[in-house]
ROBA-234940 format. One record per residue (C-alpha): x, y, z. Coordinates in steps of 0.2 Angstrom, whole numbers, padded with zeros to 4 digits, always signed. Layout:
// residues N
XYZ;...
This chain:
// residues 412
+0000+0000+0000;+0014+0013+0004;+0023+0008-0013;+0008+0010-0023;+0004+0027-0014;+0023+0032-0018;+0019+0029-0034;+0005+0039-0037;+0012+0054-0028;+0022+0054-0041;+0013+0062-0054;+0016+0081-0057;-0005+0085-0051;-0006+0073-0037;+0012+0081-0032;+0004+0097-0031;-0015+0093-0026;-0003+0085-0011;+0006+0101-0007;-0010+0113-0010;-0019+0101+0002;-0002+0102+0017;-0001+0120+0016;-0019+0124+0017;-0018+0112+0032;-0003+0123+0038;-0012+0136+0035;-0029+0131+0043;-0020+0126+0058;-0014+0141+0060;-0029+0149+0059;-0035+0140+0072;-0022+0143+0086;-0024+0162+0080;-0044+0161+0084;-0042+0152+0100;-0031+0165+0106;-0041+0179+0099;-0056+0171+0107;-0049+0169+0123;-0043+0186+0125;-0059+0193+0121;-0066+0182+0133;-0055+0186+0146;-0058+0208+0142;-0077+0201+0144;-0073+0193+0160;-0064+0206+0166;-0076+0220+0159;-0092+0210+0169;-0081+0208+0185;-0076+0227+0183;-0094+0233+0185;-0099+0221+0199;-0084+0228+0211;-0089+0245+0207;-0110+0242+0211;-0102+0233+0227;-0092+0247+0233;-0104+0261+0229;-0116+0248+0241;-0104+0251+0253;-0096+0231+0254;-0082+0231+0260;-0065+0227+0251;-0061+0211+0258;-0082+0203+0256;-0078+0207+0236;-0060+0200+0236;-0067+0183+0243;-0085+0185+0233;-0074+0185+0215;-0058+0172+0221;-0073+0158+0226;-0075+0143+0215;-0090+0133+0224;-0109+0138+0221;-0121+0138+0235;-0141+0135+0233;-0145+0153+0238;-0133+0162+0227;-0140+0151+0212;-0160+0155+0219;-0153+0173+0219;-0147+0172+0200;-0164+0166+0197;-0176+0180+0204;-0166+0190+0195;-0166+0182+0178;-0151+0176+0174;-0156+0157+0171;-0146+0144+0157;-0162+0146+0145;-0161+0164+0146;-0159+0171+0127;-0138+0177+0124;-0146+0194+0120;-0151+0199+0135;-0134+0196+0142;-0123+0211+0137;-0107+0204+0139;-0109+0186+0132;-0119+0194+0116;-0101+0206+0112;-0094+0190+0113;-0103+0179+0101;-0104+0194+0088;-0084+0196+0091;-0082+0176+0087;-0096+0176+0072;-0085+0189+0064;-0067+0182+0067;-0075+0164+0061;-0081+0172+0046;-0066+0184+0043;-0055+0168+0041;-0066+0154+0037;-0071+0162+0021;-0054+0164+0011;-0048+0148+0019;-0065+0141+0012;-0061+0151-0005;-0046+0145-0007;-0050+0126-0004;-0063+0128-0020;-0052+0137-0032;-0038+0124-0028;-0049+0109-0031;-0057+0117-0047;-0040+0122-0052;-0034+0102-0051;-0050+0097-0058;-0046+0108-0074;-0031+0100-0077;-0036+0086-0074;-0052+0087-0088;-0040+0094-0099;-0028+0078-0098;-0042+0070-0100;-0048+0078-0115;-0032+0078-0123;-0029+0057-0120;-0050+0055-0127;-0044+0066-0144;-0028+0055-0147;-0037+0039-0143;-0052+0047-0154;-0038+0048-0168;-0034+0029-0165;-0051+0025-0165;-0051+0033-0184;-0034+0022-0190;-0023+0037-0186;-0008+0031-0174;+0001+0048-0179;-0005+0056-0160;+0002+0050-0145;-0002+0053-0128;+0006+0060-0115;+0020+0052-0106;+0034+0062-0101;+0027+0062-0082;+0029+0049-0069;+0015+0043-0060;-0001+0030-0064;-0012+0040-0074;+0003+0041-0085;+0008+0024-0085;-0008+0021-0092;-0005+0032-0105;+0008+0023-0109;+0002+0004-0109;-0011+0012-0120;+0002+0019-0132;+0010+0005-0132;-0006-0007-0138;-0010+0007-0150;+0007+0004-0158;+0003-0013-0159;-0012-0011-0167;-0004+0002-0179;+0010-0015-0182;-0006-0026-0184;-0016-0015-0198;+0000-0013-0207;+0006-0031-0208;-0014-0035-0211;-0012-0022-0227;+0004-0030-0231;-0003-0047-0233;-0018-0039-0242;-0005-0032-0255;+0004-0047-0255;-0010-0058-0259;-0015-0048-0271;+0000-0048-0278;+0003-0064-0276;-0013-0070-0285;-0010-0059-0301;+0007-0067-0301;-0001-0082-0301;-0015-0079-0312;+0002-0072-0323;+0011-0087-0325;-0003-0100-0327;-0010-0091-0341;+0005-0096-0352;+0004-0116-0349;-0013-0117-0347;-0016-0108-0366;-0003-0121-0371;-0011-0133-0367;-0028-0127-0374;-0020-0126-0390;-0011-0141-0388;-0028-0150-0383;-0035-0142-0401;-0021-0147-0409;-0022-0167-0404;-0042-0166-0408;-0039-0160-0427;-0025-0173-0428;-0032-0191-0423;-0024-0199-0438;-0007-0192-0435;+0002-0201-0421;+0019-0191-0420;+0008-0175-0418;+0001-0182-0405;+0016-0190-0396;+0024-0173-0401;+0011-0161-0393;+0009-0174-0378;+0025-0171-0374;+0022-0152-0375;+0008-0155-0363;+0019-0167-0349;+0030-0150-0350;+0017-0137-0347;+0009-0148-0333;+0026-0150-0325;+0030-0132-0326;+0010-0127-0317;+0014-0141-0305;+0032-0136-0301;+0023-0115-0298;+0010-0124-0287;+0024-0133-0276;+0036-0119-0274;+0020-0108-0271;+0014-0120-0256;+0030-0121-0247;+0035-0101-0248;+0018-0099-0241;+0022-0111-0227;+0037-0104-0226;+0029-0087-0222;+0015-0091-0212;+0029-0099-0200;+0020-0116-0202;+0036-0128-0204;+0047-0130-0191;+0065-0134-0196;+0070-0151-0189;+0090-0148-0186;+0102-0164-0185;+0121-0166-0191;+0121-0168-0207;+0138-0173-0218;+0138-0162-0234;+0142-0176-0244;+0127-0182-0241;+0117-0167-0239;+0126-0159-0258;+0119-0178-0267;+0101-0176-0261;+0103-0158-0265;+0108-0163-0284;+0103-0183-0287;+0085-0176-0297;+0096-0163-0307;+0111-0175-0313;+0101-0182-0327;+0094-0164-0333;+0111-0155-0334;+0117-0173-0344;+0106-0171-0359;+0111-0151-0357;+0127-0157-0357;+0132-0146-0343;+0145-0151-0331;+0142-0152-0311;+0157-0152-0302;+0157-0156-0282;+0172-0149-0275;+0180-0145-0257;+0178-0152-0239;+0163-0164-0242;+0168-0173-0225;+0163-0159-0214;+0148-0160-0204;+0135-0147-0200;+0121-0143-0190;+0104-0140-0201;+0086-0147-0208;+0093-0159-0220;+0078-0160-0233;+0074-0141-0229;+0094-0136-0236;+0094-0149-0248;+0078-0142-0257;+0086-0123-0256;+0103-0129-0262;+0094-0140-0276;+0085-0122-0282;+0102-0112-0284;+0110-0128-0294;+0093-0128-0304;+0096-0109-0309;+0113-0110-0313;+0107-0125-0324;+0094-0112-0330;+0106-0096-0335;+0120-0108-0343;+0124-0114-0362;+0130-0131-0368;+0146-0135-0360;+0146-0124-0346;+0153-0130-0330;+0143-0129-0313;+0153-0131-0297;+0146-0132-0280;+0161-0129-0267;+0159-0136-0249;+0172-0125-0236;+0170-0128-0218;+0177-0116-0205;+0176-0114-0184;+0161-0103-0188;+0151-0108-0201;+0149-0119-0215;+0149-0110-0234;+0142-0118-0252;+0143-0110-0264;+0136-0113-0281;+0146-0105-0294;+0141-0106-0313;+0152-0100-0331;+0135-0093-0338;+0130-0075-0344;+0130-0069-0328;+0117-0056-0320;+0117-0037-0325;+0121-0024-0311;+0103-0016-0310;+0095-0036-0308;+0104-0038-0293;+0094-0032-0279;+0078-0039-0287;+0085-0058-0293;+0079-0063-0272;+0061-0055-0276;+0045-0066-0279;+0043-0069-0298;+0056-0058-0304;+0061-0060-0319;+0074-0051-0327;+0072-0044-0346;+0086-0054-0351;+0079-0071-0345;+0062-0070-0352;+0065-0084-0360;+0071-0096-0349;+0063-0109-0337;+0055-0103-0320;+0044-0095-0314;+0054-0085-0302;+0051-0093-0286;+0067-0103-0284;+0080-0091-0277;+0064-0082-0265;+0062-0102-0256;+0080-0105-0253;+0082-0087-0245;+0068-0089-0234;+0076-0109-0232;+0092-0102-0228;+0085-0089-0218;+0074-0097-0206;+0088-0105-0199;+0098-0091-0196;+0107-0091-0210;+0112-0081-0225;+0111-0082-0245;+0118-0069-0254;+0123-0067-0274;+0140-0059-0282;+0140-0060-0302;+0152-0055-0316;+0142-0050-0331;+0146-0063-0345;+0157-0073-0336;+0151-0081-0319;+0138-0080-0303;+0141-0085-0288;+0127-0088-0275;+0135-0092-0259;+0125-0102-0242;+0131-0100-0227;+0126-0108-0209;+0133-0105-0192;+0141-0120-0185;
């Protein structure tokens, strides 16, 4: 309870509603002692004014000095003094008007009573309704900024330069706005990729897919002709591989993003991990006559999802087989260090152009210089998010006309 009251006290207003309210205590309490002793001086001149007139009807009576003296210095009451008191008039129901001295008085202590209580009072309200301003306005202010958020702006913030609670709520609030703001923009982003993503798709079907409509016509108007239709069947095994190769490499990059896979790290030799990377391709670059060349410390272990690194490897060997002429030489270099392990994927081909760079790792990027070559552009964009997902790092290096070099690399 003490802590959470030092806390509060800390705000600015409570800091100062706090020290309006001690010295107006102060200064109340002063007040006070200065009224009592007002008061009891005036009673005392009453006391003293009463006793005054009494001695002097005595001694004009003729009562002597000594009768008087012991009359005003006695403390105890008798019946016939109080019977006296009575015939005359002077009973405890008797209105305060009629007597002389205790009405002065009463009229003395209303005006003192009013003379203080009043400003004291004044200023009690004005320093309430001066905290109670602020306050509202705070309040104000936060209701317009929340207000703004309310309308999808998160430009506002409220105020939370102060200590204290009203502040640190301020401040969680600012906090969840911020993370709403993250939410709607990564909600836009999805939108646009999506969309994005969609036409793309939309995009690269539409090629195979008028293939293989006019393939289809094709093999209709020639049924008699059966190396037409071996020919165009062929065509059409193509174009379905091509849409079912987009389809796959779209379905993991989307699992890929929507953090759905879970890499299942073991130690892994790169000999092994380099064959299954290449054991589907071998063939391909074979009839492309191309040359792949394993080369480097193929005996080293590392640390990675075996299927998962395979299949990114496997996409930069298929795009250097992509980008390379008749005879061109692909070689994948294993080098192990205390820090990492590196694979690189270097091919003799035509090599990418300065300004396709910083694109060649984008989805469905395709450079005008490769239009017509295989891919759909996915390749490179699922073995950086591979690589990356497991704390690693692909990046490119290329000579035009005369070699690229995409380099892997995973932490030991």
């Amino acid at each position: 309870m003490i802590a959470a009251f030092a806390q509060d006290i800390q705000d600015r207003n409570n800091k100062l509603y706090l020290s309006f309210f001690l010295l107006f205590s102060f200064l109340l309490f002063l007040t006070s002692m200065f009224l009592t002793a007002s008061l009891t001086k005036s009673a005392k001149s009453m006391l003293l004014s009463h006793d005054e007139s009494v001695v002097s009807s005595l001694l004009s009576q003729g009562v002597s000095e000594q009768v008087i003296a012991t009359a005003l210095t006695e403390n105890k009451g008798t019946e016939e003094g109080a019977s006296l008191l009575t015939k005359v008039g002077f009973t405890q129901v008797q209105e305060t008007e009629f007597l002389l001295p205790l009405s002065r008085f009463q009229k003395h202590a209303r005006s003192l009573i009013i003379l203080f209580t009043l400003p004291l009072s004044i200023l009690l309200l004005g320093g309430a309704c001066f905290f109670l301003h602020q306050r509202e306005r705070l309040y104000e202010q936060a209701c317009a900024v929340m207000e703004s958020y309310r309308r999808g702006d998160y430009s506002p913030h409220l105020p939370q330069t102060r200590e204290g609670g009203i502040y640190r709520m301020f401040s969680a609030v600012d906090d969840l706005a911020t993370m709403l703001q993250a939410q709607k923009e990564t909600a836009q982003n999805s939108k646009r990729f999506l969309k994005d993503t969609i036409s793309h798709i939309s995009h690269q079907l539409k090629t195979p897919l008028s293939a293989l409509s006019l393939y289809q016509e094709i093999m209709e108007n020639e049924p008699d002709r059966p190396a037409v239709i071996e020919e165009f069947a062929a065509k059409t095994g193509l174009a379905l591989k091509r849409m079912e190769d987009l389809l796959l490499a779209l379905l993991k990059i989307t699992r890929l993003d929507a953090g759905s896979i879970t890499f299942e790290k073991e130690n892994c030799r790169l000999q092994e991990l380099v064959s299954h990377a290449i054991s589907e391709l071998t063939t391909r670059a074979e009839v492309e006559r191309k040359k792949l060349l394993v080369e480097g410390d193929t005996d080293a272990s590392m640390i990675c999802d075996p299927a998962w690194t395979a299949e990114a490897l496997s996409n930069l060997v298929k795009n250097a087989l992509d980008h390379t002429h008749t005879e061109d030489v692909i070689r994948i270099i294993c080098d192990a260090s205390p820090a990492a392990i590196k694979i690189s994927v270097t091919d003799s081909g035509d090599g990418i152009a300065p300004e396709d760079i910083p694109h060649i790792f984008k989805r469905f990027y395709r450079s005008s210089k490769s239009q017509d070559t295989q891919g759909a552009g996915l390749g490179l964009p699922l073995a950086k998010s591979i690589i990356e997902g497991q704390d690693g790092l692909l990046s490119v290096h290329s000579v035009p006309h005369a070699e690229t070099t995409f380099t892997l690399l995973l932490p030991i």
